[in-house]
C-alpha positions as CSV (number, residue, x, y, z in Angstrom):
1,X,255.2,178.2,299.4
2,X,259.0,177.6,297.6
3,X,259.1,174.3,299.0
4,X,256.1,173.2,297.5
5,X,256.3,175.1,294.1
6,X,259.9,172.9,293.8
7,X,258.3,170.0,294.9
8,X,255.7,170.5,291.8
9,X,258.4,171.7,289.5
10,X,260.6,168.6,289.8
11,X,257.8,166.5,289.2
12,X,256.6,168.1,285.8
13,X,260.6,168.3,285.3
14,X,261.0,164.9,285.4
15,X,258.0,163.9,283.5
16,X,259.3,166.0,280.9
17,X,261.8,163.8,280.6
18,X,259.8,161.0,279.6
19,X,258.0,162.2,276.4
20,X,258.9,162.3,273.4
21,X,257.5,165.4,271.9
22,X,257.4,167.7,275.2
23,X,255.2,170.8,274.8
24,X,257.0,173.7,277.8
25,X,253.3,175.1,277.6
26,X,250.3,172.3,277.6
27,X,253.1,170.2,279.9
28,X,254.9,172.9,281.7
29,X,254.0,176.3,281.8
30,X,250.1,175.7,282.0
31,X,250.9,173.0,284.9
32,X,252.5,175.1,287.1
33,X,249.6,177.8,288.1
34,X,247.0,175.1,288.1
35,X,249.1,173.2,290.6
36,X,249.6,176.1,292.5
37,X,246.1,177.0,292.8
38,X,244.9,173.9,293.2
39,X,246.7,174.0,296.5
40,X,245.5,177.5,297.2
41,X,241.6,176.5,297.0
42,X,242.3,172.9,298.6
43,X,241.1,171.6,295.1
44,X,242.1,167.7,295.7
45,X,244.7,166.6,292.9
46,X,242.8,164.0,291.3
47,X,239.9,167.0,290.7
48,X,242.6,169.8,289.0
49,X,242.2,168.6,285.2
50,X,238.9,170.7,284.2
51,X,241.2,173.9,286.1
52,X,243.1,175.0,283.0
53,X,240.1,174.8,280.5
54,X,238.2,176.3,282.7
55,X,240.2,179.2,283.0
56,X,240.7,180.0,279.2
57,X,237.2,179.4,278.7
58,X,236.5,182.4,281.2
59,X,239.2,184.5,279.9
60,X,238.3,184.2,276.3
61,X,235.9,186.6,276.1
62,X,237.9,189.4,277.6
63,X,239.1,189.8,273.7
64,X,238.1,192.6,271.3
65,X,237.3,190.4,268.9
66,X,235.0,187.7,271.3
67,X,232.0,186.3,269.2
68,X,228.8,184.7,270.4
69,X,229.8,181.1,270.7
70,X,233.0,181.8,273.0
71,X,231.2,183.9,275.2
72,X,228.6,180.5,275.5
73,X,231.8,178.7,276.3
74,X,232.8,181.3,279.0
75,X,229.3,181.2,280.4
76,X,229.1,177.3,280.5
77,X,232.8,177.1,282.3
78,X,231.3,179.5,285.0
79,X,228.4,177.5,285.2
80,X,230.3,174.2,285.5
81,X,233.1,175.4,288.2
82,X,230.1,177.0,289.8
83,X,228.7,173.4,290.5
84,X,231.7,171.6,291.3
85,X,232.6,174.8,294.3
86,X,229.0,173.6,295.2
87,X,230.2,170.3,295.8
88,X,233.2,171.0,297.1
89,X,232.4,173.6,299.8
90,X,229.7,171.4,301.2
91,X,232.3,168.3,301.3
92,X,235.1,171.5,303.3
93,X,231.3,172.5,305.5
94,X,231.0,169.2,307.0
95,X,234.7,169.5,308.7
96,X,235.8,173.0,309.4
97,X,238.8,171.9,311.1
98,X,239.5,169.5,307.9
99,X,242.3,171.9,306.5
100,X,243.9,175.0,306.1
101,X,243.6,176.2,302.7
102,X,241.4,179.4,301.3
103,X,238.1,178.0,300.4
104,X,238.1,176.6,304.5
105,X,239.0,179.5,305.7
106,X,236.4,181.4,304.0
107,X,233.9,178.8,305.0
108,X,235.2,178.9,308.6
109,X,234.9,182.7,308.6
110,X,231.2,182.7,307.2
111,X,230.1,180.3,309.6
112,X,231.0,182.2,312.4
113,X,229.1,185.3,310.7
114,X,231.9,187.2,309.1
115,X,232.1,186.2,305.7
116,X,230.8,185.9,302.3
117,X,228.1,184.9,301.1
118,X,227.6,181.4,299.1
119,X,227.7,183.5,295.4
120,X,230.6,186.0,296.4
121,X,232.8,182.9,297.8
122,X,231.9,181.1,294.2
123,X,232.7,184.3,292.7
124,X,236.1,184.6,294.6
125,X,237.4,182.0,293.7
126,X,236.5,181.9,290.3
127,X,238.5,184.8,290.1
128,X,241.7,183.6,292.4
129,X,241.4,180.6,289.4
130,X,241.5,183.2,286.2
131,X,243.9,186.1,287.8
132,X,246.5,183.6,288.8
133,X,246.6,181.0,285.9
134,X,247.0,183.1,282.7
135,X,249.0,185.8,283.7
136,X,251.4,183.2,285.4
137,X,251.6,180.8,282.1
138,X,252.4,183.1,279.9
139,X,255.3,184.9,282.5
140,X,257.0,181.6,282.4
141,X,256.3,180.6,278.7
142,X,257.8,184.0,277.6
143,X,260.4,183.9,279.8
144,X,261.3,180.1,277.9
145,X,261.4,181.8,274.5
146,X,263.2,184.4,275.4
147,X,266.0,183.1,276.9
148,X,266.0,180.5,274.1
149,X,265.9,183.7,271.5
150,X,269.0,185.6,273.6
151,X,271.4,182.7,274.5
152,X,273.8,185.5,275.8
153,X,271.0,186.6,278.7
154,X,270.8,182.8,279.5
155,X,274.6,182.6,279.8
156,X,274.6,186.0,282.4
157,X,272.1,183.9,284.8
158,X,274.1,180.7,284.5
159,X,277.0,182.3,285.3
160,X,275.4,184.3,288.8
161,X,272.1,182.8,289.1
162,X,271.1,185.4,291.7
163,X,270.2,187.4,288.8
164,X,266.8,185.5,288.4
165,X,264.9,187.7,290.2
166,X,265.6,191.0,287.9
167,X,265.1,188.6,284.8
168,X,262.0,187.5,286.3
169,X,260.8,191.8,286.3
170,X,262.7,192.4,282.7
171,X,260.8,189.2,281.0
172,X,257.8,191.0,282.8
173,X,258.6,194.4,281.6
174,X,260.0,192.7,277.9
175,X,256.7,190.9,277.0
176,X,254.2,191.8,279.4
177,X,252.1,189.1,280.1
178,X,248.9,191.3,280.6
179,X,249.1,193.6,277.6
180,X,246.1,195.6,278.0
181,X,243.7,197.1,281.5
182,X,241.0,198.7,281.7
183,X,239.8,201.5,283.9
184,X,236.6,204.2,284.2
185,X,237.4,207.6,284.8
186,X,235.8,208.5,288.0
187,X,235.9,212.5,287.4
188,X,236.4,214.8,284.2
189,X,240.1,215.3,283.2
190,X,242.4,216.3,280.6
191,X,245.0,213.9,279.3
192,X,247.1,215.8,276.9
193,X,245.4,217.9,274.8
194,X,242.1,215.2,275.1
195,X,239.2,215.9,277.9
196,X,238.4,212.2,279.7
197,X,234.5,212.7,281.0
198,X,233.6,210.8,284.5
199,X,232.3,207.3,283.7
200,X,234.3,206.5,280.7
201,X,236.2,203.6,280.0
202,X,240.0,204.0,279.2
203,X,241.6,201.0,277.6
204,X,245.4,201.4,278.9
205,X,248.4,199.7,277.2
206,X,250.1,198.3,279.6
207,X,252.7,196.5,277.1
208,X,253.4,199.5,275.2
209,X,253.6,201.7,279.2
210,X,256.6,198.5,279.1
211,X,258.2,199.9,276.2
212,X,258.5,203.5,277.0
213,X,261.6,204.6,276.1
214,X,261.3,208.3,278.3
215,X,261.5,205.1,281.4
216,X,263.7,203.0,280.3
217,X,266.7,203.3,278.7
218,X,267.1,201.2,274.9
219,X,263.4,199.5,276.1
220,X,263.9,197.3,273.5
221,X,266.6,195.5,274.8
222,X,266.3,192.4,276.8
223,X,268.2,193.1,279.7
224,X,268.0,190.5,282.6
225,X,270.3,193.2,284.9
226,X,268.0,196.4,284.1
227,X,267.5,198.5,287.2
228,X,265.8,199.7,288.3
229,X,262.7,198.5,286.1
230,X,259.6,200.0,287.0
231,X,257.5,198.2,284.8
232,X,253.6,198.0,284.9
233,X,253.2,194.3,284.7
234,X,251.3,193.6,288.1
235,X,249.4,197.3,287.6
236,X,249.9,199.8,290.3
237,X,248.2,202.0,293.1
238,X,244.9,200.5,294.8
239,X,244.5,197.8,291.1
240,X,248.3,196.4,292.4
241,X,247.6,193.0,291.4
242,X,247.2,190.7,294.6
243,X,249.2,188.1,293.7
244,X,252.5,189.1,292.5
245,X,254.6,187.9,295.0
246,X,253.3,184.2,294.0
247,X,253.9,185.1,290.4
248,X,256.8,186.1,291.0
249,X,258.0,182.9,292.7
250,X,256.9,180.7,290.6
251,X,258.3,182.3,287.4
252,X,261.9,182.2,289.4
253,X,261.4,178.6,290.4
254,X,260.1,177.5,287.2
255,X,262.5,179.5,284.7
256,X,265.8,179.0,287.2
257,X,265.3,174.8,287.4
258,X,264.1,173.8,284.0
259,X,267.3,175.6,282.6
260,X,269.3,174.2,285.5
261,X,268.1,170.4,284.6
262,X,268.3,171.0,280.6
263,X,271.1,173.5,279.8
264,X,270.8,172.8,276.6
265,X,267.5,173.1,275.7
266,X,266.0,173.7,272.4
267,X,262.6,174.9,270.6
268,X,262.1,172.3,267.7
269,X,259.6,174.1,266.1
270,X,258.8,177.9,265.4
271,X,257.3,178.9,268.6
272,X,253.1,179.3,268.3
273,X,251.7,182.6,269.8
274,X,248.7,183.1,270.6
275,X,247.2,186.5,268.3
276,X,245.2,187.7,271.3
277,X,245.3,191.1,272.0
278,X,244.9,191.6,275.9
279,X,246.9,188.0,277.2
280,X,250.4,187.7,276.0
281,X,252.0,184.5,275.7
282,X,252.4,180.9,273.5
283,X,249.8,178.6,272.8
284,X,252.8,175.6,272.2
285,X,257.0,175.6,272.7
286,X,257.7,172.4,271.0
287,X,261.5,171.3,273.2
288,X,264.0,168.9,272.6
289,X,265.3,168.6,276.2
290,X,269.3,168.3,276.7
């Protein structure tokens, strides 16, 4: 997929370069995933812009502090990329040689038989959409601020550029994307001094797991050489998240390139995050481009 992801990063790159008041989220960051993914579920380009809405729609309500008219909105965005996968999988059904990308292959497969059915294939990808577009924003948005707020981590991977793939874990481990997960206890246990009875729901902090300093050494130094760096960013065990190695690659590609074609990029404005308590990441980074 690198050759592709460049491709996509060069073209929001150089459309960067024609506005005037570039946003590295809305016009950048956010871009990036849905691209990505839109290529993943053979969703055709000119069909990608409801994507991103969708997704934070669907997300939204994920929150601790989700009220009744959000979770509407997350209900309505399942509803509405419900009816478009309608459309689309009937437009893949009438030529299952017609290409190559997930949502055909799973189509293929359940014709001959062996796969799923109409509301787990909806249901799939729905999730593909959410798991890979939020978590993958904010991995590159953070990674923006913070090598804007520690010019001398920016100067390390200028000067040996092979480093990007640790500073891709350490923004990972530094401000974990995913801050919180959630898991059910499936038998009694003791956790410290504190019984856990089966069936109940344990909140985890992930971000705080990130920051432990019995793991890593001075955790709350941004260190783009730290290794190792076990962090807990993509989960771990049987909930390993499935797409890392995507992640991954497109935080390198992204990150590496737009400080490669502006390396002397700045935030104009105070950097906007967004308060939310499980998703970690910027709602806006406001760039002059140089």
């Amino acid at each position: 997929m690198r050759w592709s992801l460049t491709e996509i990063v060069d073209n929001l790159l150089q459309n960067l370069t024609t506005s005037s008041d570039p946003d590295l989220v809305a016009d950048y960051a956010g871009a990036i995933p849905v691209e990505i993914i839109g290529n993943l579920l053979g969703v055709p380009a000119d069909e990608r812009e409801p994507l991103r809405a969708w997704s934070l729609a669907i997300l939204r309500p994920l929150e601790v502090d989700t009220n009744a008219v959000q979770l509407q909105d997350g209900d309505r965005a399942v509803t509405e990329f419900i009816d478009y996968l309608e459309r689309l999988i009937a437009m893949k059904q009438k030529s299952l040689d017609g290409g190559d990308d997930i949502i055909a292959r799973l189509v293929k497969w359940r014709h001959e038989g062996r796969g799923l059915t109409p509301n787990e294939l909806y249901h799939q990808c729905i999730f593909l959409l959410n798991a890979g577009h939020e978590t993958t924003t904010n991995l590159i948005g953070n990674g923006i601020e913070l090598f804007v707020r520690f010019p001398g981590e920016l100067a390390k991977l200028r000067a040996e550029p092979s480093l990007i793939n640790t500073a891709v874990e350490e923004i990972l481990r530094y401000e974990s994307s995913n801050q919180l997960g959630n898991r059910t206890v499936t038998n009694s246990v003791m956790l410290g001094d504190k019984k856990l009875d089966k069936d109940t729901i344990v909140t985890i902090g992930i971000g705080a797991a990130n920051r432990d300093p019995k793991i890593f050494p001075d955790p709350n130094k941004f260190d783009i050489t730290r290794a190792p760096n076990p962090h807990l960013g993509f989960g771990a065990g049987i909930h390993t998240c499935a797409g890392l190695s995507v992640a991954r690659l497109e935080g390198q590609v992204a990150l590496q390139r737009l400080f490669q074609r502006f390396p002397e990029l700045e935030l104009t404005k105070a950097p906007i995050r967004d308060r939310r308590a499980r998703f970690r990441g910027f709602l806006s980074l406001d760039a002059k481009l140089n």
